[in-house]
N, C-alpha and C positions, 0 to 999 in steps of 0.2 A: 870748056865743055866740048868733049868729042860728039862724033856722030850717033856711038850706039850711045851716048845717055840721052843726047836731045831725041830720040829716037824712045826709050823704054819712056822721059817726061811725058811726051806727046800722047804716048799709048796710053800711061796712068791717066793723064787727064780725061783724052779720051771716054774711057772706063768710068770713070767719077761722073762726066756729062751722060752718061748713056745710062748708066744706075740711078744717080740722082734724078737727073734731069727731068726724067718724066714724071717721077714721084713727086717732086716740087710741084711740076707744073699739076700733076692730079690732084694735089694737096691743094693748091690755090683753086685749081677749080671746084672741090669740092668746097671748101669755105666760102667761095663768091656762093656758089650754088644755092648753097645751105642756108645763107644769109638770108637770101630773096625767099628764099621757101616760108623760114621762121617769119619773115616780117609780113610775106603774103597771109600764114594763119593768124599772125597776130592780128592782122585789119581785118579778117573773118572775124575770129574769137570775139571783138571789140564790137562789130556790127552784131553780130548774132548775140550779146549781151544784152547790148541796147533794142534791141528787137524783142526781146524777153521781159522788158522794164526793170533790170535788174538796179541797183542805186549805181547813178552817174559819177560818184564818187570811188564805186567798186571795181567801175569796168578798165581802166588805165591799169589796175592794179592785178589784178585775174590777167589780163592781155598782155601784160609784160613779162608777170614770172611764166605765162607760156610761152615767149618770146626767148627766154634767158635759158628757158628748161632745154628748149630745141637748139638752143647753140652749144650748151655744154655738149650735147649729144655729136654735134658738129665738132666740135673740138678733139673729141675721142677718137673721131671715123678718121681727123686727119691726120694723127698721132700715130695710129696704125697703121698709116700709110707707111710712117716712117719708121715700122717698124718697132714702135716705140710699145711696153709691156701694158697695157690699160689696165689690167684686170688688179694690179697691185695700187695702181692710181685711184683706179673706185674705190679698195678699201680703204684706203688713206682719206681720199676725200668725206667718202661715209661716215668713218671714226671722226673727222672734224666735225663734220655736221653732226654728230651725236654729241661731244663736246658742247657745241655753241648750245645745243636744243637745250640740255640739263642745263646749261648756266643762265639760260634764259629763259625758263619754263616758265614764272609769271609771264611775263611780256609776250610768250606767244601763246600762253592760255585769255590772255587778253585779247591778243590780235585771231582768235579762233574765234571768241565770240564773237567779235565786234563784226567779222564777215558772217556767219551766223544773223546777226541784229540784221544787218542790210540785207541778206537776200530775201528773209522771210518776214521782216517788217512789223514786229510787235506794235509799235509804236513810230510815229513818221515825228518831224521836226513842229514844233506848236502842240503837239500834244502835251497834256499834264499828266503823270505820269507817278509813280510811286515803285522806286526798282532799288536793291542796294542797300536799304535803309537809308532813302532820302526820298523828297517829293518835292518836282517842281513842273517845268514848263519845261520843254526841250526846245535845244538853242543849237546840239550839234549834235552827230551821231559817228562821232570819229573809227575811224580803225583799235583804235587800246583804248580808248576812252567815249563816254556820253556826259555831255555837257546840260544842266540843269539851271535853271533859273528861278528860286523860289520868288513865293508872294511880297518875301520884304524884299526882294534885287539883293538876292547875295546868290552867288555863283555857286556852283556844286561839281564838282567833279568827279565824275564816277569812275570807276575800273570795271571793262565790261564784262568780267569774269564774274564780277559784284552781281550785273544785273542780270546774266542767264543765268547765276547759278543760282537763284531763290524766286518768287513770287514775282512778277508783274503786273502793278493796277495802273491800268490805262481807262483813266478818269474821260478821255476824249474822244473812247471811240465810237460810242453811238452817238446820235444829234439828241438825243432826250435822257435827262435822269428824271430819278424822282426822291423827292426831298425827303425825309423822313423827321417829321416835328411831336413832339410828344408837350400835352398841356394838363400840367393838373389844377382839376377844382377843386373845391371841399363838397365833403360826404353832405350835406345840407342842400347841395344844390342841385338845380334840376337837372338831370343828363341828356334829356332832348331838347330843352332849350339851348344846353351849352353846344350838341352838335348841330342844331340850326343856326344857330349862331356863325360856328364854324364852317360851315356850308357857303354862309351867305358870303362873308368873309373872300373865300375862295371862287365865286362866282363874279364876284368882282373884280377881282384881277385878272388881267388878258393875257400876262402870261401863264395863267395855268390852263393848261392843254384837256379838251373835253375830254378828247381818249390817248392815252387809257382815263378813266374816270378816273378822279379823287377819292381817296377812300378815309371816312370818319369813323373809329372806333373805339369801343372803350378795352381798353387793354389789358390794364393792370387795376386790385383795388388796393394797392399800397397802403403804407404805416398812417400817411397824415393826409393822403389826399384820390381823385379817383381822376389817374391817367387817363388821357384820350389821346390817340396817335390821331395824327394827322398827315395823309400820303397824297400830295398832289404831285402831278408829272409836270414839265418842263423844259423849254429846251434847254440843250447842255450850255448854253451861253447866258441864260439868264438865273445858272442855278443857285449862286451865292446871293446877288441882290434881292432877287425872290425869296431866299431863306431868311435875309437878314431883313426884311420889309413883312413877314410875316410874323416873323416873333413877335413883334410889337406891334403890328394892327391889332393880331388873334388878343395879345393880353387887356386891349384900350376895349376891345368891343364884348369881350369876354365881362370886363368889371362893367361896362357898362349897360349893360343888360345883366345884371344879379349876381354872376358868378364872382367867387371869389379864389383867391390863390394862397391856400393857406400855412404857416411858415413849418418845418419840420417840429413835434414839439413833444415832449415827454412827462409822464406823470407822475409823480415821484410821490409815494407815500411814508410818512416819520413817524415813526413808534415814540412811544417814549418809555425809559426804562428807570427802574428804581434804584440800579446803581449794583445790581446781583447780577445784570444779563436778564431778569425777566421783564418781559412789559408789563405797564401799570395798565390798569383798567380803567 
């Protein structure tokens, strides 16, 4: 290799370090830079979550995809650098992610509820709950799914597209319901006996709540007997045992002072006919 080519090498190289060179180094410093920035908003993002009592489970998950949003953007600034066409990169990357989004539209119409369910809170974890077409106890509150627990321990798994997209009865969220019990007597017996009866009944037990008052009434005068509703309050925790301990005090103390409980019954009247279709006399 003569003089003038180690000479034009020298100069090419040159040229290459002087053009590149600094672009590299802008490019590394813009991706250090960038780095620190996304990860500085992401521990904002994550404190300012949790500051807001957003669900513990959510905030990782919000603080990272803005962590990841802010580096793609990083990635682009450095690309440029080099020159490199971005604007055909977005669409490409766009058209993908519209691809993935249709192939996966249940799955992120689940993971849409399910951040939906946690920032606003319908229902928190031990509540009982009725969402989906199922009812039970809540055990988990996932991102694409709610986890259910019914009364016999069988698991339930819900799709949380299930549970925002219809009714939610959140059986847990005040401290007090109130039971609604309906007693029928027969038409022969006395009706203020049967709701003093009922009164006393209800007075007696400590879990029923002075206020709101109790309320005894007569409701319905049905086919075979005369309905009396019976509405005491209680706390939300003693609502089952108190329903099912009053059915059967109310019927023991009911027969035992007069009342009766009379069975469905109908009265069926027979012609008799002479064999023409007319009745005999």
């Amino acid at each position: 290799m003569d003089t003038a080519q180690i000479t034009a090498l020298t100069g090419t190289l040159t040229k290459l370090v002087t053009t590149w060179g600094l672009q590299v180094i802008g490019a590394l410093a813009v991706l250090i830079i960038g780095r620190l920035v996304a990860g500085a908003i992401k521990r904002s993002v994550a404190r300012g979550l949790t500051r807001a009592a957003v669900d513990a489970s959510l905030v990782p998950f919000l603080s990272s995809t803005v962590y990841y949003m802010l580096l793609t953007v990083v990635i682009i600034a450095v690309l440029n650098l080099f020159g490199v066409e971005t604007t055909s990169l977005i669409a490409i990357v766009g058209a993908a992610g519209l691809a993935i989004g249709l192939a996966l539209q249940g799955t992120l119409s689940n993971f849409a509820a399910g951040v939906m369910l946690l920032i606003f809170h319908p229902f928190r974890k031990g509540d009982v709950i009725e969402a989906g077409g199922s009812k039970g106890s809540v055990i988990e509150i996932g991102v694409f799914t709610t986890v259910l627990d019914t009364a016999e321990n069988v698991k339930i798994i819900v799709p949380n597209s299930a549970v925002t997209g219809g009714t939610i009865v959140n059986f847990s969220a005040y401290d007090t319901r109130r039971n609604d019990l309906v007693m029928g007597i027969s038409y022969d017996d006395n009706i203020g006996k049967a709701i003093e009866t009922i009164n006393a009944v209800l007075e007696s037990d400590s879990r029923v709540l002075k206020e709101p008052a109790p309320k005894v009434a007569v409701s319905e005068l049905a086919d075979s007997c005369v309905n009396l509703v019976v509405r005491p309050w209680c706390n939300s925790s003693d609502y089952w045992p108190l329903r099912f301990d009053l059915t059967r005090k109310l019927k023991e103390e009911l027969e035992s002072n007069g009342c009766s409980f009379p069975y469905p019954q109908h009265d069926v009247h027979v012609i008799a006919s002479n064999g023409s279709g007319a009745p005999v006399d």
